[in-house]
C-alpha positions in Angstrom: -50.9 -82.9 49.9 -52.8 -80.8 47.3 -52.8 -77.5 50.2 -49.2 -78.0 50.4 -48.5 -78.0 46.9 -51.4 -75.2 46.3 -49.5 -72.8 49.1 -45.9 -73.5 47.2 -47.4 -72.8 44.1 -48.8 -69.2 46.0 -45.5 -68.5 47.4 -43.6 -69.2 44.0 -46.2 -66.4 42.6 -45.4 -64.5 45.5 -41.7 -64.7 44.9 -41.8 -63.6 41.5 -43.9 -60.7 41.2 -41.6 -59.6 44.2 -38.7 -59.9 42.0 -40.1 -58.5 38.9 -41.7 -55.5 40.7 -37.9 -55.1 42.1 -36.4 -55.2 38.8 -38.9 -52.8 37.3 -38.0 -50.5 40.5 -33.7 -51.4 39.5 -35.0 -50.3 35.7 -36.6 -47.1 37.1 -34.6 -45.5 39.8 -31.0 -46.6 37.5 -32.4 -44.8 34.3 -32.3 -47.8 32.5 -34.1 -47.3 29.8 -35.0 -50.1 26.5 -34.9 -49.1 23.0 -32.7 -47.7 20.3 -30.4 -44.7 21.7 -27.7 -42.7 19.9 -24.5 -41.5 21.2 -22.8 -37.9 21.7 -20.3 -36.0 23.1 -20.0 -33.0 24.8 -16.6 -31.2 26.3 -16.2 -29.3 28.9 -13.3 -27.2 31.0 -15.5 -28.4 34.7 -18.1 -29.6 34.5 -18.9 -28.9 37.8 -20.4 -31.8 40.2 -22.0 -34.1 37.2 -21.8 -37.5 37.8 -22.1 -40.9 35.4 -25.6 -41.5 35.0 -26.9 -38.4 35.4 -29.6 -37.7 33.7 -30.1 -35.7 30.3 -33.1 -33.4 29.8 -34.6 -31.4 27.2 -37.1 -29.1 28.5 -37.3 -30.7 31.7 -38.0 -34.1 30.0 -35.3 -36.7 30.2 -34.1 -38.0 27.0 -31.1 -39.8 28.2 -28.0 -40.6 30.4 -24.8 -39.8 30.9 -22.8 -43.1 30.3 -19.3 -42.1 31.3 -17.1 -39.0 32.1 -13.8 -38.7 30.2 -10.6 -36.6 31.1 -8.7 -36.0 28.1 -6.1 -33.1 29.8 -5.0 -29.7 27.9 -4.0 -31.5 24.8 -6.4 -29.9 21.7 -8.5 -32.3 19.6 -7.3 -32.2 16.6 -11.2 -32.3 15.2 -12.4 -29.7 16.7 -9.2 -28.1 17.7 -10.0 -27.1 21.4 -8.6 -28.0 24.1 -11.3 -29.3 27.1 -10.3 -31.1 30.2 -13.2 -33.2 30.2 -15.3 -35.2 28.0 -18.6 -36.3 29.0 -19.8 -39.5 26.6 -24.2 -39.6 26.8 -26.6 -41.7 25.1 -29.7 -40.1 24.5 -33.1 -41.9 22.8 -33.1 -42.4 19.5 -36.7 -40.7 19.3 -35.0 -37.3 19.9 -33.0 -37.3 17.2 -35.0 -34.8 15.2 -35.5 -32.3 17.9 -31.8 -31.4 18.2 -29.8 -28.8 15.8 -26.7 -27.7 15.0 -27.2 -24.5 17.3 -27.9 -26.5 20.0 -26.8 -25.3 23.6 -25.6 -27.9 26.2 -25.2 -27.0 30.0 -25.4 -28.6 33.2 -27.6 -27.6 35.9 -29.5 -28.6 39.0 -33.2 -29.7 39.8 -34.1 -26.9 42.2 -31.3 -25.1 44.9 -29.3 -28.1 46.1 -30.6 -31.0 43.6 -28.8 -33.2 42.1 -26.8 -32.3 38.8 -28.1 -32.9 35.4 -26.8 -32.0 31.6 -29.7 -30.0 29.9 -30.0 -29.0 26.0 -31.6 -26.4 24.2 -32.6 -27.9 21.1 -31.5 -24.7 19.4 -33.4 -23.0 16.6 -35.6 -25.7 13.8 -34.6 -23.3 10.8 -31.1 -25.1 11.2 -30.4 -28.3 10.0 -29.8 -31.6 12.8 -26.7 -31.4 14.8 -23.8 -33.9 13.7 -23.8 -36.8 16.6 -20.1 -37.3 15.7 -18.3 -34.5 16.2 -18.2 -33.4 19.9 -20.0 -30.7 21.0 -19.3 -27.9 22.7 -20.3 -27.4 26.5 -21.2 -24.4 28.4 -19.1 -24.7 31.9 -21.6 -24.4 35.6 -20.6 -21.2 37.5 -18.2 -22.2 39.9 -20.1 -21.3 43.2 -17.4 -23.4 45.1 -14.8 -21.3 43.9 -16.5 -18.0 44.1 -17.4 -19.0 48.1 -13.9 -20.2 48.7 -11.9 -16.6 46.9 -14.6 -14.5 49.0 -13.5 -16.0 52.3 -9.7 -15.7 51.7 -10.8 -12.2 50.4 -12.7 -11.9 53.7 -10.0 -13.2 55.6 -7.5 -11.3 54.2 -9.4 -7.9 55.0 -10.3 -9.0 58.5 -6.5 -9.8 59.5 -5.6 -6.3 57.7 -7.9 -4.6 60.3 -6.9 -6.8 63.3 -3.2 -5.4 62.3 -3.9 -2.0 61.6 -6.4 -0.9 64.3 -4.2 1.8 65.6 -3.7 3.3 62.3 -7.4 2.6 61.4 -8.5 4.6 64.8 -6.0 7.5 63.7 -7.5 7.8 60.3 -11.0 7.7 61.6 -10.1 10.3 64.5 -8.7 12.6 61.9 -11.8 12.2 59.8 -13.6 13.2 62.4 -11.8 16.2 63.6 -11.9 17.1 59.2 -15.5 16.8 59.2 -15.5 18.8 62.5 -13.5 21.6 60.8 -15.4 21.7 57.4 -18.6 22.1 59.8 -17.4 25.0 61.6 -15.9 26.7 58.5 -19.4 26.2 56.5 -21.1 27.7 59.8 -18.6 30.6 59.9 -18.9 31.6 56.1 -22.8 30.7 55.6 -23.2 34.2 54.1 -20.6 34.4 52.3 -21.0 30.9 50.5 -24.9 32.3 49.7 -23.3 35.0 48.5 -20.8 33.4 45.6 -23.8 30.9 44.7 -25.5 33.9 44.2 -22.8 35.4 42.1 -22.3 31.7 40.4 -26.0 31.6 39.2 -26.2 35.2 38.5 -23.2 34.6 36.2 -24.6 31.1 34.9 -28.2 33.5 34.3 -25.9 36.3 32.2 -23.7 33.5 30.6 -26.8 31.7 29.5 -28.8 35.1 28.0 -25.6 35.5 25.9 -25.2 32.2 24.1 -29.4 32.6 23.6 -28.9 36.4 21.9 -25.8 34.9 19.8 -27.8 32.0 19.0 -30.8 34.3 17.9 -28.2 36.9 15.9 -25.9 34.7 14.6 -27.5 31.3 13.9 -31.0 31.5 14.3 -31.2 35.6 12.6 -32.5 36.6 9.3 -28.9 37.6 8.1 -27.7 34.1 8.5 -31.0 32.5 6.8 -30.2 35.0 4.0 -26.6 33.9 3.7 -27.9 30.1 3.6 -30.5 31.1 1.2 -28.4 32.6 -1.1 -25.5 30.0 -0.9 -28.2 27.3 -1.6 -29.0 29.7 -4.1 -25.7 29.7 -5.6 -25.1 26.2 -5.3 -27.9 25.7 -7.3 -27.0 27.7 -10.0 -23.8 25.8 -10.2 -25.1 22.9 -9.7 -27.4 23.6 -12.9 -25.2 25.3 -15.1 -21.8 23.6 -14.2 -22.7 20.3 -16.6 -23.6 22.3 -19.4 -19.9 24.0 -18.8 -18.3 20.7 -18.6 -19.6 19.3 -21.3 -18.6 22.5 -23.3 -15.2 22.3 -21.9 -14.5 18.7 -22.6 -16.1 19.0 -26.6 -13.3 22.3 -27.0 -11.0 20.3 -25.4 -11.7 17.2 -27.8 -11.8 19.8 -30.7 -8.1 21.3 -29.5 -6.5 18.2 -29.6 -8.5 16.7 -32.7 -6.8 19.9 -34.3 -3.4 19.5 -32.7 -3.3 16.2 -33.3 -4.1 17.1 -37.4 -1.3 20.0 -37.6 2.6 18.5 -38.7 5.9 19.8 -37.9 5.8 21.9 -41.1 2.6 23.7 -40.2 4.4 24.3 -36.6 7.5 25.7 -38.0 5.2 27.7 -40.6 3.0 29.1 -37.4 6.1 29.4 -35.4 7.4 31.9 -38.4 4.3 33.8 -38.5 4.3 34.6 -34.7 8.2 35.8 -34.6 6.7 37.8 -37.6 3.5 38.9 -35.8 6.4 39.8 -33.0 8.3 41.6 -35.7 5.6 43.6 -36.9 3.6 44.2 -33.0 8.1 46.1 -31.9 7.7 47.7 -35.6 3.9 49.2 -34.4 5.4 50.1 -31.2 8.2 52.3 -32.0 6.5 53.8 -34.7 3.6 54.8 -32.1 6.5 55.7 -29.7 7.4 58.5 -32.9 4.0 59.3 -33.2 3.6 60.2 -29.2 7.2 62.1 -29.3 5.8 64.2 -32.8 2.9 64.9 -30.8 4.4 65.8 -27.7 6.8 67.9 -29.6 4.4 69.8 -31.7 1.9 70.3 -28.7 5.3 71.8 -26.7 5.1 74.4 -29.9 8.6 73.2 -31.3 8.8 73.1 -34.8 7.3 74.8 -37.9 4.3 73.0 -37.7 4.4 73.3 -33.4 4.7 76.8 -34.0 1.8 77.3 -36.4 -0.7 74.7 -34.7 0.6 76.5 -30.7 1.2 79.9 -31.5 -1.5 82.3 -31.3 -0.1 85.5 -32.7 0.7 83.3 -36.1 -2.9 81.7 -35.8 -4.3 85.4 -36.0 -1.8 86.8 -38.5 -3.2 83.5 -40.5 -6.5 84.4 -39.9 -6.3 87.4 -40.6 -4.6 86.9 -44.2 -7.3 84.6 -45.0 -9.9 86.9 -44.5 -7.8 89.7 -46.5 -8.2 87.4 -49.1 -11.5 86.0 -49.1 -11.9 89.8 -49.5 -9.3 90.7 -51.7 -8.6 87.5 -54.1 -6.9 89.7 -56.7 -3.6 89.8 -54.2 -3.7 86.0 -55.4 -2.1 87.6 -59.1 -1.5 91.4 -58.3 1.1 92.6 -55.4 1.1 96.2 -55.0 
């Protein structure tokens, strides 16, 4: 009676260490995890092949689950005002928190070539402050290998049934290639010395071309008449450049001074200046004509007109003058005596 009982008591031990280790293996392989855990959510346009409960990894380390998949359609959320096709809900450890910011990345990816599909973060940069677990965040879409594999085989299948169709005319076209290539052959072989001869010419010219930009270069930008020129330009800008302030600043105080007095003159003192000027005017036509007399005197006495043309031009009366005055430097009593 006692074995019995000791061997059900062995087999109820048996039982339950079978069922816990099976539990712990349900807890393990499902991703069930105990403990605090926070929730976010991240859109997408496709997420490609990821799956509810797929894990979610940070550096290769899982951190937490995805809980459920969402499709919300084109419709824009009107917090975040885009417009994804699919929301995916995830509940990530609470311990983790801390290590994800606001410029946090979230992608989805596979473990190795063909594994299975998993969401991955970048924590993003710790100079930023902790990401807001309430608004959702934005996903970065899988490349669509599918779709890629699928547009290159229509692509592929559209190019093989356009050769199938046009063989003939792909056979022409090749033919006459040929017979082109054939052609160009024979003319290159026919007119070998002649094309030797123009690249000749062509680098001989290239040669000459190249010798006369390097003697303008030398004579007319790199020569001692254009360093001059430069030299004395700078030299000349300097000059201004120094003395042009001191001008300014002359200009603007006569300026300041013209106006000061402008400003200090009335309307009598302008009607009084005005008056002097049409007299300055006056006086300027008065000095003209009277020099105007003065040339036609001149002009007329140098012509000989006149009494006084006459005396001052004629020589005869010049030495009849002369010769009176030395009569009576030598004679003065003709002065008071006539014979």
């Amino acid at each position: 009676m006692a074995a019995e009982r000791a061997i059900e008591v062995k087999v109820g031990l048996l039982v339950l260490v079978g069922v816990a280790l099976l539990a712990a293996l349900v807890l393990v392989m499902g991703g069930i995890q105990l403990g605090q855990r926070f929730a976010m959510a991240v859109d997408f346009n496709n997420p490609g092949g990821l799956q509810s409960g797929a894990p979610v990894k940070i550096a290769g380390v899982r951190v937490g689950s995805v809980d459920r998949m969402e499709f919300r359609g084109a419709a824009p959320d009107p917090r975040t005002g885009r417009a994804a096709l699919v929301r995916v809900h995830v509940m990530i450890d609470a311990r983790y928190r801390p290590e994800i910011h606001r410029d946090a990345a979230f992608y989805v990816t596979t473990q190795g070539v063909l594994g299975e599909q998993f969401l991955a973060i970048d924590p993003g940069s710790a100079a930023q402050p902790l990401i807001d677990t309430a608004q959702p965040q934005e996903g970065i879409d899988p490349p669509r290998i599918d779709l890629f594999l699928a547009r290159a085989y229509s692509l592929l299948d559209d190019t093989v049934t356009a050769l199938r169709s046009n063989r003939r005319q792909i056979g022409t076209m090749v033919d006459d290639l040929s017979g082109i290539l054939h052609e160009t052959h024979g003319l290159l072989a026919r007119n070998g010395s002649r094309i030797d001869t123009l690249i000749e010419n062509v680098d001989r010219t290239v040669r000459d071309a190249d010798a006369l930009v390097n003697g303008a270069r030398e004579r007319y930008v790199d020569g001692p008449q254009i360093r001059r020129i430069v030299n004395r330009a700078e030299s000349v800008l300097a000059t201004v450049e120094r003395d042009l302030p001191p001008l300014a600043h002359d200009a603007r105080a006569l300026t300041n001074r013209l106006n000061h007095i402008a400003e200090g003159v009335t309307d009598t003192q302008l009607e009084d200046l005005r008056a002097t000027l049409h007299d300055v005017r006056t006086l300027v036509g008065r000095a003209n004509s009277i020099a105007g007399d003065v040339q036609a005197v001149s002009t007329h006495v140098r012509s000989g007109q006149g009494t006084v043309g006459a005396l001052l031009m004629d020589d005869e009366i010049y030495d009849d003058l002369q010769e009176m005055v030395r009569d009576l430097k030598h004679n003065p009593w003709k002065f008071f005596w006539r014979e």
